[in-house]
DRENBADREN-932105 format. One record per residue (C-alpha): x, y, z; residue in three letters. Coordinates in steps of 0.5 Angstrom, whole numbers, plus 2048, in hexadecimal, padded with zeros to 3 digits. Layout:
BEGIN
XYZAla;...
END
This chain:
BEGIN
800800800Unk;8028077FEUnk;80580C805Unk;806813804Unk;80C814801Unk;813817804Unk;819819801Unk;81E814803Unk;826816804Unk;82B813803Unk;82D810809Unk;83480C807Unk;83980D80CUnk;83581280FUnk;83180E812Unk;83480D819Unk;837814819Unk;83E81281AUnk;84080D816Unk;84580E810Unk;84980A80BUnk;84E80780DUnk;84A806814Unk;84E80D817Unk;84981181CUnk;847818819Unk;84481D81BUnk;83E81E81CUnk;839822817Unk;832825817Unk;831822810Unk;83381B814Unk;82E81C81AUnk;82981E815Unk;829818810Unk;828814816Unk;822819819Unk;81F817812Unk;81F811811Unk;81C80F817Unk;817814817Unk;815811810Unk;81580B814Unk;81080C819Unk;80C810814Unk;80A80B810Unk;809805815Unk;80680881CUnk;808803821Unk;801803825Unk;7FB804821Unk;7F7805826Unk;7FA80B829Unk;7F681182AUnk;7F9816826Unk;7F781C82BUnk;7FA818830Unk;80181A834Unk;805814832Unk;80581782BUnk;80681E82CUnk;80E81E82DUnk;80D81B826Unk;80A821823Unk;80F825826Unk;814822823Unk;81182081CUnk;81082881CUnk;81882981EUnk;81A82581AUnk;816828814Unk;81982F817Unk;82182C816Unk;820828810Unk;81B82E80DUnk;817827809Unk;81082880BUnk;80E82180BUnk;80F821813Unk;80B827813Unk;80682480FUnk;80581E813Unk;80382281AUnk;7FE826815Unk;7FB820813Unk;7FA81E81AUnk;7F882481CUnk;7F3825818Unk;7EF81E81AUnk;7F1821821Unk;7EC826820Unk;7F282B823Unk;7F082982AUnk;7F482682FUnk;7F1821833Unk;7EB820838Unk;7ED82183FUnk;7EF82883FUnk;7F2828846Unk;7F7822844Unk;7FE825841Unk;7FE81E83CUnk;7F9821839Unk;7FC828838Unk;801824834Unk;7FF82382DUnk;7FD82C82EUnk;80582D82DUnk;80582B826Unk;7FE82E825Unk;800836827Unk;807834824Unk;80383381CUnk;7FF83981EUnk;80683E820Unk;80983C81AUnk;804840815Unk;7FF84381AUnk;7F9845815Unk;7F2847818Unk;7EF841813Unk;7F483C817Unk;7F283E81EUnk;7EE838820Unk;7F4834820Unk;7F5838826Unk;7EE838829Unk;7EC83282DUnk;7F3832830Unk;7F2839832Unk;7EB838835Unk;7ED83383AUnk;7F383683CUnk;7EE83B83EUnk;7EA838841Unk;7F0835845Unk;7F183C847Unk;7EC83D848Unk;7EA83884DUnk;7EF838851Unk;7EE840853Unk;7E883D856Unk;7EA836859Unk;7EC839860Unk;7EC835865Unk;7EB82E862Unk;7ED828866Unk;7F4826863Unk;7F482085DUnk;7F981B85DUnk;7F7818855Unk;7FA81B84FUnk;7F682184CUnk;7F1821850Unk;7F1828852Unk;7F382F84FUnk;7F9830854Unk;7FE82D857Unk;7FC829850Unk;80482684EUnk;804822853Unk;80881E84FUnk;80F82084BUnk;80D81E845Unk;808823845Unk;80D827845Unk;80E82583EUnk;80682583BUnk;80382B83DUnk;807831840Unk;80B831837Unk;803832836Unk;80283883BUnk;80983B839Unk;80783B830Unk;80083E832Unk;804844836Unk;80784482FUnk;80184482BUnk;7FE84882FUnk;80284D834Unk;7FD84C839Unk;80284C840Unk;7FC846843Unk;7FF841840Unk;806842843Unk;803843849Unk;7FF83D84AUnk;805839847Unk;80A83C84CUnk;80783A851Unk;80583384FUnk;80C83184EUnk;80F834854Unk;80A830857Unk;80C82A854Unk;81382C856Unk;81182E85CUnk;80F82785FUnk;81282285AUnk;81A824859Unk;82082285DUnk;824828860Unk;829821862Unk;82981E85BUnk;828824856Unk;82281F852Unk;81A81F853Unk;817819856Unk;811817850Unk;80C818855Unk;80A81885DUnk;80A81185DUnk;81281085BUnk;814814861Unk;81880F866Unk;81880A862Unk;81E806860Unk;82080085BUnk;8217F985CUnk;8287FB85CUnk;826800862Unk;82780685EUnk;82280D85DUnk;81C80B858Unk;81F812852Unk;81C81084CUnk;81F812846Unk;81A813841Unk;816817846Unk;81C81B847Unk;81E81C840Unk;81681E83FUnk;819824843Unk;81F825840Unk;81B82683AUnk;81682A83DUnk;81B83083DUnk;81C830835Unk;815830835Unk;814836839Unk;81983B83AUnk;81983D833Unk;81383F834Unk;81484383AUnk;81684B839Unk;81D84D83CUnk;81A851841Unk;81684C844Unk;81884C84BUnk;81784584BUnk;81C843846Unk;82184284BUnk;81E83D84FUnk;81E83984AUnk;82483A847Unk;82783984CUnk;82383284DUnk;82482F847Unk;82C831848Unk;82C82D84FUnk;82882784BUnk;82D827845Unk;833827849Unk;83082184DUnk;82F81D848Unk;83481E844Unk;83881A84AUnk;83381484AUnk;834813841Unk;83580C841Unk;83D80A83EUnk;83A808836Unk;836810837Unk;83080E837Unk;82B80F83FUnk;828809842Unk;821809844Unk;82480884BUnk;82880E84CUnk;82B80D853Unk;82A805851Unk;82D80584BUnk;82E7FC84CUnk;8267FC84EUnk;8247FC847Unk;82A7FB843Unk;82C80083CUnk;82B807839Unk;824807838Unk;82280B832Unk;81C810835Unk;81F81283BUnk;826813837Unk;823817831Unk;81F81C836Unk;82581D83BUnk;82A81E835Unk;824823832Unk;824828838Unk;82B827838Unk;82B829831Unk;82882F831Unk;82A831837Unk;832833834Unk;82E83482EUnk;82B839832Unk;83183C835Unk;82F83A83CUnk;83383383CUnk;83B83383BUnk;83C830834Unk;84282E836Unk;84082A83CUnk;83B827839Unk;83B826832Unk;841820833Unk;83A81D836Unk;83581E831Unk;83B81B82BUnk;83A81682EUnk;834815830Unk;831815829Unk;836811826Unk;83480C82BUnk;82C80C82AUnk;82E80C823Unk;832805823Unk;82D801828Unk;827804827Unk;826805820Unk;82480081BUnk;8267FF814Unk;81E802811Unk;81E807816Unk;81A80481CUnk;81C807823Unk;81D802828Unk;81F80282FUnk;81A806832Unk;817805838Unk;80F803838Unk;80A80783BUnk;80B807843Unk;80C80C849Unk;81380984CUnk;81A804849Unk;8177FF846Unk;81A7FA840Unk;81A7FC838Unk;81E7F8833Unk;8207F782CUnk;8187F7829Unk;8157FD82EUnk;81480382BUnk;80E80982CUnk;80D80F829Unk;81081482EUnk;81681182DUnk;817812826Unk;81581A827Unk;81A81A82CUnk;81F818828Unk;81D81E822Unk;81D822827Unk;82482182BUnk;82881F823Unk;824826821Unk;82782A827Unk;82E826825Unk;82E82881EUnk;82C83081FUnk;833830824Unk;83682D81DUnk;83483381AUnk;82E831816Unk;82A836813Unk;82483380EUnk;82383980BUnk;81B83980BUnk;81783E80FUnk;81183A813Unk;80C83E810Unk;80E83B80AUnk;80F83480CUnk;80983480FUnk;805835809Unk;809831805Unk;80782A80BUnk;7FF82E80AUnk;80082D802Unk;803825803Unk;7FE824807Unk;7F8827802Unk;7FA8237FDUnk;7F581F7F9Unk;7F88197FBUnk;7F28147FCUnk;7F3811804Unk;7EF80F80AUnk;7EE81480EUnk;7E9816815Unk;7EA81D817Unk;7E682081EUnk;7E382781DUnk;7E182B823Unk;7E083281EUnk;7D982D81DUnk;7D682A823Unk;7DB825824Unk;7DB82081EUnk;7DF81B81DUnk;7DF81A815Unk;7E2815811Unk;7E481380AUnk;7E8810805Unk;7E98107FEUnk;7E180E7FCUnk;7DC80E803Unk;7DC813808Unk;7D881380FUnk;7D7817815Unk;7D581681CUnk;7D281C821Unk;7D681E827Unk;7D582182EUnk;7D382882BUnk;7CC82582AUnk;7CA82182FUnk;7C3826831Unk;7C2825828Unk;7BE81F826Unk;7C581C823Unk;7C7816826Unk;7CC810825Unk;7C980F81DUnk;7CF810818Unk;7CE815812Unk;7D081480BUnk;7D4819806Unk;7D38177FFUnk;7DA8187FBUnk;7DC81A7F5Unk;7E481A7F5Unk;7E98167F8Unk;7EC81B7FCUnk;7EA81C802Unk;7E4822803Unk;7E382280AUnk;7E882680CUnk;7E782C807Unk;7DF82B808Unk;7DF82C80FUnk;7E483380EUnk;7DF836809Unk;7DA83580EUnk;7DE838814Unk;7E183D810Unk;7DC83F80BUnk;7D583C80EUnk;7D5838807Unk;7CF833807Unk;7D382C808Unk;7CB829806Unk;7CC82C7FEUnk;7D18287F9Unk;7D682C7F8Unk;7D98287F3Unk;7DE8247F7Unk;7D88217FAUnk;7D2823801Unk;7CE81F806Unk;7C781F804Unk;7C6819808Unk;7C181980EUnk;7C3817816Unk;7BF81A81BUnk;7BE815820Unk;7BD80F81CUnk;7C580A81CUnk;7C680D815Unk;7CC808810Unk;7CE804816Unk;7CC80781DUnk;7CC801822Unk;7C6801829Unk;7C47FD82EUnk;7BE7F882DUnk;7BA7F9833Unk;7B37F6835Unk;7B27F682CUnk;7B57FD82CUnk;7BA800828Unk;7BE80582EUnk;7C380982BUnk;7CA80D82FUnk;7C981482FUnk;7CF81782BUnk;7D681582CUnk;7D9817833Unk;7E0816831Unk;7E381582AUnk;7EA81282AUnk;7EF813823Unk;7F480D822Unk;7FB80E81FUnk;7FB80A819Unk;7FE80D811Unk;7F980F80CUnk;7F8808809Unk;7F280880EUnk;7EF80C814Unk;7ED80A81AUnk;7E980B821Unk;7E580B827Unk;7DF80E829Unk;7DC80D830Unk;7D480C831Unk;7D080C838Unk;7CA80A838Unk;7C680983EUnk;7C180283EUnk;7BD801844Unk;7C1806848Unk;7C8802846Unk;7CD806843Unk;7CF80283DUnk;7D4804839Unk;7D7803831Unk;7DE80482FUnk;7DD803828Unk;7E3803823Unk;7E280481CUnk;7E8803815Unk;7E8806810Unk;7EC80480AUnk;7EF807803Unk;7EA8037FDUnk;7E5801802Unk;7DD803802Unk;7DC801808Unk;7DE80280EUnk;7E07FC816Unk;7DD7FC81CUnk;7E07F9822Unk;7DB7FC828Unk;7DD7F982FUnk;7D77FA834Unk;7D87FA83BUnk;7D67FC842Unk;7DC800846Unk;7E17FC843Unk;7DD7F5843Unk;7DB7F283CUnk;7D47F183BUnk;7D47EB838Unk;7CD7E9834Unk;7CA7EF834Unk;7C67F082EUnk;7C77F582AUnk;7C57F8822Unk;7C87FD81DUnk;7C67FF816Unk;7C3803811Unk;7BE80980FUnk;7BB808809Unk;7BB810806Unk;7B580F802Unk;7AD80B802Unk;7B08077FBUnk;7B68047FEUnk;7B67FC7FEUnk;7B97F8803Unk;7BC7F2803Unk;7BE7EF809Unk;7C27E8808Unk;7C27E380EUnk;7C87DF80BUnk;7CD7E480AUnk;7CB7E8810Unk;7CA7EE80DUnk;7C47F580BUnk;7C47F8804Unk;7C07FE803Unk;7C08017FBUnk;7BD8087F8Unk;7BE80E7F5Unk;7C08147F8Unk;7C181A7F4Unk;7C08167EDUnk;7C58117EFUnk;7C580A7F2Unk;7C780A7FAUnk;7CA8037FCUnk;7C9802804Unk;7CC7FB808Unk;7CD7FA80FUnk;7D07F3810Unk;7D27EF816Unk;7D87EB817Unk;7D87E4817Unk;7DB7E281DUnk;7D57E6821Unk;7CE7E4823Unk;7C97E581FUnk;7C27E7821Unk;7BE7E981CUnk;7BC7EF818Unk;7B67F481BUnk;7B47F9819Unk;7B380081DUnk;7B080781CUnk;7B180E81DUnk;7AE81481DUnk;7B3816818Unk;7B3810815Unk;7B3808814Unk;7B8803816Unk;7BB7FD813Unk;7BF7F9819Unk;7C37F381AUnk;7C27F0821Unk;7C97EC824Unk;7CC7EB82BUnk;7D37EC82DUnk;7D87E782FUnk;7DB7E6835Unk;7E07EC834Unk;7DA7F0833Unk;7DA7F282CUnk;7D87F2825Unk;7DA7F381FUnk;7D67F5818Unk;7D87F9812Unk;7D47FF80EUnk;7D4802809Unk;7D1805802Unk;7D28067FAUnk;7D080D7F7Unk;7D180D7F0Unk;
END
């Protein structure tokens, strides 16, 4: 299958940024670092390592925020282009939890598009981040004496109280001071990390604890618990935030003088093959450099010489060696990065195969800092480079895409070379939409959606009118629409209000894919739905897994339905017992419509049923969930 196409370099010697001919080391240059930083970008761009990632989640924010440096250093806007398009199916917003600092993290990314040409008609790439560090503001005024909270995010103050929140959210308040010049944002920040500093930084040891349960706590080996991801998140929360601070900042000292205390700390714990362990003072508890740890101490200390605040000579002899190390042991020969430590919160293992999104934006970022001591210079404005990534990105290219729109009403929209769908979002929940899913006729191969939605934010223009490239002249209301599912109770369809939370996952434009969570109340029981749904370049359908649960527990041999609305009196139905499918054919707009909704073979099939709305009829397939809770059905329409 075709995947977005980069210009590749010659890599040749180059490749570990030190080999020459005839073997002799030489000098290390930024042409070297770069040809690595592009290789393994390309890598990771056309073979996301988790496709069920969500992609406004903090994992993959340092990702963005090295694709972006990496496109800024090498001046190719296909690394750019790649967070555009992610940000566009993100909806330009950060996650849900608006006082967690995780989703704040994907925001830098966001502010960062906006910054580099910040025209009036770009502005909602700003806007819903905005509007929940207000709102973070301004809860915070009013929360008073509230009794003190010991989980993550669950406060508006004293809310890092983690150190890698020192990473996800205080870079996102720094670059709306940027954006804004609006002082709010420094204030809140400053006294948030001083917070965190206050409570979880060792004056003994110069490293911060990764949270209040870490203090005291002691290896097998009987040494102090110091983290060193967690230290190099840290690390690389100074780059990320001092660069936005004005001069005079009265608190530009502070963290100054922090960062120098930490950079001198860990420059003493670098291990012999100069990368970091995972186990700073224990270097034997987990054995090995590790890649994300190294990558974000080696990014702070990067910048920091680079900055002038680090001497060069000091640590420059350092930061040679450990990119030479992390490009020996930690980069395959297609590119992949390796080495990285998994998801966690303390030391733990990684080897050889582990690899992780945050990792891969570290080592961007630590090898771009690298490459701008060497005197790099890309010779390419942002604003030109941004516009360049905008114009990969609106290329005619025919591909899989899902895209968030809050400029209307929350939709989740999804298409792909032939079909095109929408789902209704937490926006309307007091309307008469619900769980039912909307249909868009297509008359191009390029994605619509994304260019529809613009001239109905910006220009009110009437998405329900064809245009040329295609329209939604289909009718939902409150019935299942192409494909809605419900649960059957007492011989009733009983449909979710719209979704209550949407979840894009990473995957490559081959196919989109994502989540949407449904309540619903039967009975008095709260019952929800996690329905996941794919779809993929050529098809004209789309898959269903959709997991019903109670809390976490599944419920198995629930009954439940999904279908179609015919959208005409004419339609004809034929519902085939064997193949398990409906198939509804009619004309809308002078042209033949083909509907079909289809369930899995390994489901337990029902029955079919009819059901009636006020806004119309239904045409049903009844089945039962499996012991895991789900069921799985396919659906989808022709137009010709």
């Amino acid at each position: 299958m075709k995947k977005i196409a980069f210009a590749i370099l010659a890599l040749c010697a180059a490749a570990s940024g030190f080999a020459a001919a005839g073997g002799e080391t030489r000098k290390l240059s930024a042409a070297d670092i770069l040809a690595v930083l592009e290789k393994t970008a390309q890598w990771h761009v056309a073979n996301p390592t988790n496709t069920r990632l969500n992609i406004r989640d903090w994992e993959i924010g340092p990702y963005y925020d090295g694709l972006i440096a990496l496109s800024k250093q090498s001046g190719n806007p296909a690394y750019w282009a790649e967070v555009i398009r992610l940000g566009d199916a993100a909806g330009w917003s950060p996650f849900d939890r608006k006082y967690h600092a995780d989703d704040h993290t994907v925001a830098h990314a966001w502010l960062d598009t906006y910054s580099a040409d910040p025209l009036p008609s770009k502005a909602y790439r700003i806007a819903q981040t905005k509007k929940m560090l207000d709102e973070v503001i301004d809860d915070a005024k009013t929360w008073g004496d509230k009794k003190p909270f010991t989980r993550f995010g669950g406060a508006p103050v004293n809310t890092y109280n983690w150190c890698d929140a020192l990473y996800m959210s205080p870079p996102t308040f720094a670059r709306m001071y940027s954006i804004t010049g609006d002082k709010k944002y420094l204030d809140y920040l400053h006294r948030e990390y001083k917070n965190c500093r206050d409570t979880l930084f060792s004056e003994e040891d110069d490293l911060f604890y990764r949270d209040g349960s870490y203090i005291g706590k002691k290896t097998k080996n009987g040494k102090r618990v110091f983290w060193g991801r967690g230290n190099g998140w840290v690390m690389a929360s100074f780059a990320q935030v001092l660069p936005y601070l004005p001069k005079d900042d009265p608190s530009r000292k502070y963290y100054e003088d922090l960062f120098k205390r930490m950079a001198d700390k860990l420059l003493k714990l670098q291990l012999d093959d100069g990368m970091w362990g995972v186990s700073l003072i224990d270097p034997d508890e987990f054995g090995g450099g590790e890649t994300s740890s190294t990558c974000f101490i080696a990014y702070g200390m990067a910048w920091g010489v680079r900055s002038g605040i680090l001497d060069k000579a000091k640590f420059m002899p350092a930061l040679e060696k450990a990119w030479k190390r992390l490009v020996e042991k930690c980069v395959t020969d297609e590119g992949k990065l390796v080495y990285v430590q998994p998801v966690g919160e303390a030391p733990n293992k990684f080897n050889e195969t582990t690899s992780n999104p945050y990792g891969v934006g570290a080592f961007a970022m630590f090898g771009c800092e690298m490459a701008k001591i060497l005197g790099h210079n890309p010779g390419i404005s942002e604003t030109e480079l941004v516009r360049r990534a905008e114009a990969l990105n609106d290329a005619a290219t025919p591909r899989a895409v899902a895209i968030l729109e809050p400029r209307r009403a929350d939709d989740i929209a999804w298409e792909n070379d032939k079909v095109a769908f929408r789902a209704y979002g937490p926006a309307l929940k007091d309307s008469i939409e619900n769980s039912g899913i909307d249909v868009w006729f297509k008359r191009v191969s390029y994605p619509i959606l994304k260019r529809t939605y613009a001239r109905f934010a910006e220009k009110n223009i009437d998405y329900h009118k064809d245009n040329g490239e295609g329209y939604d002249n289909f009718k939902v209301a409150d019935t299942v629409g192409c494909g809605g599912s419900g649960i059957w109770v007492d011989g009733k369809l009983v449909k979710s209000d719209v979704y209550k939370r949407a979840l894009i996952h990473w995957t490559s434009p081959d196919f989109a894919q994502f989540t949407l969570v449904y309540e619903y109340d039967i009975n008095g029981k709260k019952i929800f739905e996690d329905k996941t749904i794919t779809i993929r370049r050529g098809d004209n359908f789309c898959t269903v897994e959709s997991k019903f649960r109670e809390g976490r527990k599944p419920l198995a041999g629930l009954e439940v339905a999904f279908g179609l609305t015919p959208q005409t009196k004419d339609c004809k139905v034929v519902c085939d017992t064997v193949s398990r499918d409906i198939v509804t054919s009619e004309t809308v707009d002078s042209k033949e419509l083909k509907m079909f909704v289809r369930l899995c073979k390994d489901c337990e099939f029902v029955g079919f049923k009819k059901a009636s709305t006020p806004a119309g009829n239904e045409e049903l397939i009844l089945a039962k969930t499996g012991k895991d809770g789900k069921i799985k059905y396919a659906f989808g329409f022709d137009w010709k």
